[in-house]
C-alpha positions in Angstrom: -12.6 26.9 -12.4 -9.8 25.6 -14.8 -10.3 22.1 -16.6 -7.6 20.3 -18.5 -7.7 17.4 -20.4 -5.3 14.1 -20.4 -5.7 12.1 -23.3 -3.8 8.6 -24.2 -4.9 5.0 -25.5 -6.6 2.8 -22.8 -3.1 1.1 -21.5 -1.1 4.2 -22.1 0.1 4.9 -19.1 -2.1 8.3 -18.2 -3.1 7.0 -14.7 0.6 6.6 -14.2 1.8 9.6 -14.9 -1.3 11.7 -13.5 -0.2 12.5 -9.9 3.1 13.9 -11.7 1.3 16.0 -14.2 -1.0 17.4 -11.7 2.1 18.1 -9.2 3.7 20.0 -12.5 1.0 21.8 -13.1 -0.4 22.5 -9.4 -3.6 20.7 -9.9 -5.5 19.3 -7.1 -7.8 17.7 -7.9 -8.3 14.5 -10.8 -11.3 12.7 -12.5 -10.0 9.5 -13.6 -12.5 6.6 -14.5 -15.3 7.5 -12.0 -13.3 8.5 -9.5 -13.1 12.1 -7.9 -9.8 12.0 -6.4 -7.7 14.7 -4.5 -4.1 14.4 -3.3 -4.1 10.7 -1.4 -7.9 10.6 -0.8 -11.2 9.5 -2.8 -13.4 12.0 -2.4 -16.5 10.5 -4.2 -17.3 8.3 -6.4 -16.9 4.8 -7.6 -14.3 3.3 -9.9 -15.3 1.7 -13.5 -12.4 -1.0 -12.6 -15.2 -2.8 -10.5 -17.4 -3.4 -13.4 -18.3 -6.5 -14.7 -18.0 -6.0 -18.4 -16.2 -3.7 -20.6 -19.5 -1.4 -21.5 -20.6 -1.0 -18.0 -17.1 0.2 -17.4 -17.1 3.1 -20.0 -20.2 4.0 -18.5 -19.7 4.6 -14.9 -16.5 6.2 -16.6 -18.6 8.7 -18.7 -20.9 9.3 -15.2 -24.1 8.2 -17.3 -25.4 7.0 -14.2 -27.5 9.8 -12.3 -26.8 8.8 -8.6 -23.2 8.9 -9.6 -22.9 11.5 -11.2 -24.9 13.6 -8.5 -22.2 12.5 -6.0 -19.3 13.8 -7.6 -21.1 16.8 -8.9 -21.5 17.2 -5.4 -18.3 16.9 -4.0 -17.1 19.2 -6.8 -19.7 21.8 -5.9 -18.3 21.3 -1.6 -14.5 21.2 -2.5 -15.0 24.2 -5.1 -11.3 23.4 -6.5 -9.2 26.0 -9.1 -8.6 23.5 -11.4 -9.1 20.0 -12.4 -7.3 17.4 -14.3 -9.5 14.9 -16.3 -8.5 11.5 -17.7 -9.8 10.2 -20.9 -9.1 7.8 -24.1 -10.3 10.7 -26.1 -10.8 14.5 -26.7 -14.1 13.7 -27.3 -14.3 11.3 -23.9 -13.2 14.1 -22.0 -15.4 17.0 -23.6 -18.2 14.4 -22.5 -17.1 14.0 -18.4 -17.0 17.7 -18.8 -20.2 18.3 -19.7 -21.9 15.8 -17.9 -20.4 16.8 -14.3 -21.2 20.3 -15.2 -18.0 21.6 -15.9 -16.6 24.5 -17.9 -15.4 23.5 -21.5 -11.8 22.2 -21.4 -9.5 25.0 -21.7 -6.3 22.6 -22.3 -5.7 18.9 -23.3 -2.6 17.3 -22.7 -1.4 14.6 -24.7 0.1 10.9 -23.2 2.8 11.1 -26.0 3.7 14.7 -24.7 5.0 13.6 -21.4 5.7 10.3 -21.9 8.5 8.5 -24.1 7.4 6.0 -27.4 9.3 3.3 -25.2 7.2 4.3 -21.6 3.9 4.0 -23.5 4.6 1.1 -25.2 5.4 -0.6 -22.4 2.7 0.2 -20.0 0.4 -1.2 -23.2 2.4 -4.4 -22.9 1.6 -4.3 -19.4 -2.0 -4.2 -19.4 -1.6 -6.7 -22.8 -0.3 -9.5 -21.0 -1.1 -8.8 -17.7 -4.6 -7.3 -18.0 -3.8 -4.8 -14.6 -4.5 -1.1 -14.6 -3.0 2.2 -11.9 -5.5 3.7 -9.6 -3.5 7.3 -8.9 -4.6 6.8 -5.3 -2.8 4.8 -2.4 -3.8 1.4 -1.7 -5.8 1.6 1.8 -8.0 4.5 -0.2 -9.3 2.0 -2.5 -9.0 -1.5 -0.8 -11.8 -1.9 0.3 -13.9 -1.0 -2.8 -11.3 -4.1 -4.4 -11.9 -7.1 -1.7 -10.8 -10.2 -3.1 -9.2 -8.4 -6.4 -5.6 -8.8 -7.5 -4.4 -5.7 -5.7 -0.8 -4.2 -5.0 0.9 -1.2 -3.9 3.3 0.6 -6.5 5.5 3.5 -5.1 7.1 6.1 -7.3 9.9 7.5 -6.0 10.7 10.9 -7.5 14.4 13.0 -6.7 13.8 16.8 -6.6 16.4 19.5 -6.5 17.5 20.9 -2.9 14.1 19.3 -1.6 13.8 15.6 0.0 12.5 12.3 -2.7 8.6 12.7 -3.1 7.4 9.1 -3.6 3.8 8.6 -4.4 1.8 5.4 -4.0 -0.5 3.6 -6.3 -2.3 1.4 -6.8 -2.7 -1.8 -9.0 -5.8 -4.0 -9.8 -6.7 -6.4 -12.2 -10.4 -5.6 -12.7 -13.0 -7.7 -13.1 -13.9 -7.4 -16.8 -10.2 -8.3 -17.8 -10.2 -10.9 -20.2 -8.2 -13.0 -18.1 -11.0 -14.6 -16.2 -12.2 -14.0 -12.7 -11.2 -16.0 -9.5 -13.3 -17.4 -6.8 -11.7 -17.9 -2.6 -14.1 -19.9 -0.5 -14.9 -19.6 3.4 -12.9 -22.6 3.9 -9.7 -21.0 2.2 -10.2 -18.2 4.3 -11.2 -20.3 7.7 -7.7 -22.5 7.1 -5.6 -19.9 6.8 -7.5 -18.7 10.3 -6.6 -21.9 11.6 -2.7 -21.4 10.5 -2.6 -17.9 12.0 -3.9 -19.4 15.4 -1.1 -21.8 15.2 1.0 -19.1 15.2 0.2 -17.4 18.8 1.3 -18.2 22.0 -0.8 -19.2 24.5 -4.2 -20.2 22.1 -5.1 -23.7 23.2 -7.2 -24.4 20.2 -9.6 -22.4 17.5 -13.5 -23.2 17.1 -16.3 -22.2 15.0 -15.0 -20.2 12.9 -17.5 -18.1 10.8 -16.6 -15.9 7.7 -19.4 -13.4 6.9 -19.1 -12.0 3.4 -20.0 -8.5 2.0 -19.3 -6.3 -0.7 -16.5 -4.4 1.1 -14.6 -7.2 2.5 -15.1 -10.1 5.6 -15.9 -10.5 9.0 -14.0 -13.2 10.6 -15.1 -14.9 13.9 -13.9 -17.3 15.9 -14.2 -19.1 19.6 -11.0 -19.7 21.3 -9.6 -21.4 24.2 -6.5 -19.4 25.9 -3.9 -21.1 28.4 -3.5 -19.3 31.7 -0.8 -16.9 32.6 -0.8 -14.1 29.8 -3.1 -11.0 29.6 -6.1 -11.9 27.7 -6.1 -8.3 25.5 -2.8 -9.5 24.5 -3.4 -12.4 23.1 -6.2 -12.0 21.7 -4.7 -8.2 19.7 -1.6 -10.2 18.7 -4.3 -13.3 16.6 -6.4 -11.2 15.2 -2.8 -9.4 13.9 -1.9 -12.6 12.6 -5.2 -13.4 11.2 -5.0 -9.8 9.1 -2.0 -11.0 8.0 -2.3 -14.1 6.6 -5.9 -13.5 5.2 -4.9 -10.4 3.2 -1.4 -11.2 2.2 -2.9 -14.9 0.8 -6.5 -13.5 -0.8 -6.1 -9.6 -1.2 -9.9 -9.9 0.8 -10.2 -6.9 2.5 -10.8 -7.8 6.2 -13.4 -5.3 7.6 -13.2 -7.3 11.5 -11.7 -10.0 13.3 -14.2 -10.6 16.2 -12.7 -13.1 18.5 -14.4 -14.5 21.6 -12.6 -16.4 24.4 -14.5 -19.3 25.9 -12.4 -21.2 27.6 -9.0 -20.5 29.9 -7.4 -23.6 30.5 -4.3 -24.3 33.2 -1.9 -26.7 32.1 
């Protein structure tokens, strides 16, 4: 197994460019803060951008955490890949994943400053500066749901090759938790009005009640009573709200909606 090195400040830019460097260099698989990620998909792990502080961050990072580190170990050991690209602040940070995964030594370390311009790196530091967000290399509905309730977005890259189609390659954008720019809080009855607003929005719903919001670490479950007028199909109806109720929730919040469970009471004839 082959093991190279990307190095660059925190804020650099690496996670950036690290789906590029690994297509240039036919690498399939990438370690980048506690993640174990291949191509579009998470393969194990969890991400040090859920943390709640700066040191506990480093740490899941560095796989100092047994459980952890046995899971990606793991996955390495199932996947059994040619080569793999790790991401790191540091030669000395990404000697350490190395070792501690079990690797074999870094044969090759690539430098943020070698692939990317002064003016790229310095602003993608101003980015994280003043905005305090950071790139996940993986598409958003990978990691959603580890982020419910986190600033989150989608960044595509779009990418020209010669004689061959555009390549564009999603990412993903968070504002973690231990940025200094303070945490948020959305409460149930956020969540339950914009419910109410979706319901307003459907055809054929007489009128919402009890609606419950059910929280968990990986997102909501949203449930609701509802009265339907007579004359459309019930599946309908009821597929098109809990559409609209998706939609509202996760454009407004970024909380990750694990269900909608609807239940019709009442069909009334007008």
């Amino acid at each position: 197994m082959k093991v190279v090195g990307l190095v660059g400040e925190s804020g650099s830019g690496k996670s950036y460019k690290a789906i590029v460097v690994a297509r240039q260099m036919n690498i399939d698989y990438i370690i980048d803060d506690g993640l174990l990620i291949s191509g579009a998909k998470v393969l194990a792990g969890k991400s040090a951008k859920r943390e709640s502080s700066t040191v506990s961050a480093v740490k899941t990072a560095l796989f100092m955490d047994s459980s952890h580190k046995d899971k990606v170990k793991k996955a390495i050991q199932n996947n059994n890949p040619n080569t793999i690209l790790i991401l790191g602040t540091s030669d000395k940070m990404v000697i350490k994943i190395a070792a501690n995964l079990d690797l074999p030594k870094i044969c090759d370390i690539i430098y943020i400053n070698q692939i990317s311009t002064d003016e790229e790196i310095n602003h993608a530091k101003n980015y994280r500066r003043k905005e305090g967000k950071h790139v996940i290399p993986v598409p958003t509905f990978e990691v959603k749901k580890d982020f419910s309730g986190y600033f989150i977005d989608t960044l595509k890259i779009f990418r020209k090759r010669e004689r061959k189609r555009e390549e564009v390659f999603e990412k993903t954008v968070v504002r973690p938790t231990f940025s200094y720019f303070g945490r948020y809080i959305i409460s149930s009855k956020v969540v339950k009005d914009l419910t109410r607003i979706a319901v307003k929005k459907i055809p054929n719903i007489h009128k919402a009640n009890n609606i419950f919001i059910n929280d968990f670490e990986r997102g909501i479950i949203i449930s609701l009573d509802v009265d339907i007028i007579f004359g459309e199909k019930i599946t309908c109806i009821i597929e098109d709200l809990q559409k609209q109720i998706v939609h509202e929730v996760e454009h407004m919040t970024a909380l990750n909606i694990i269900s909608v469970d609807v239940f019709v009471k009442k069909i009334i004839k007008i």
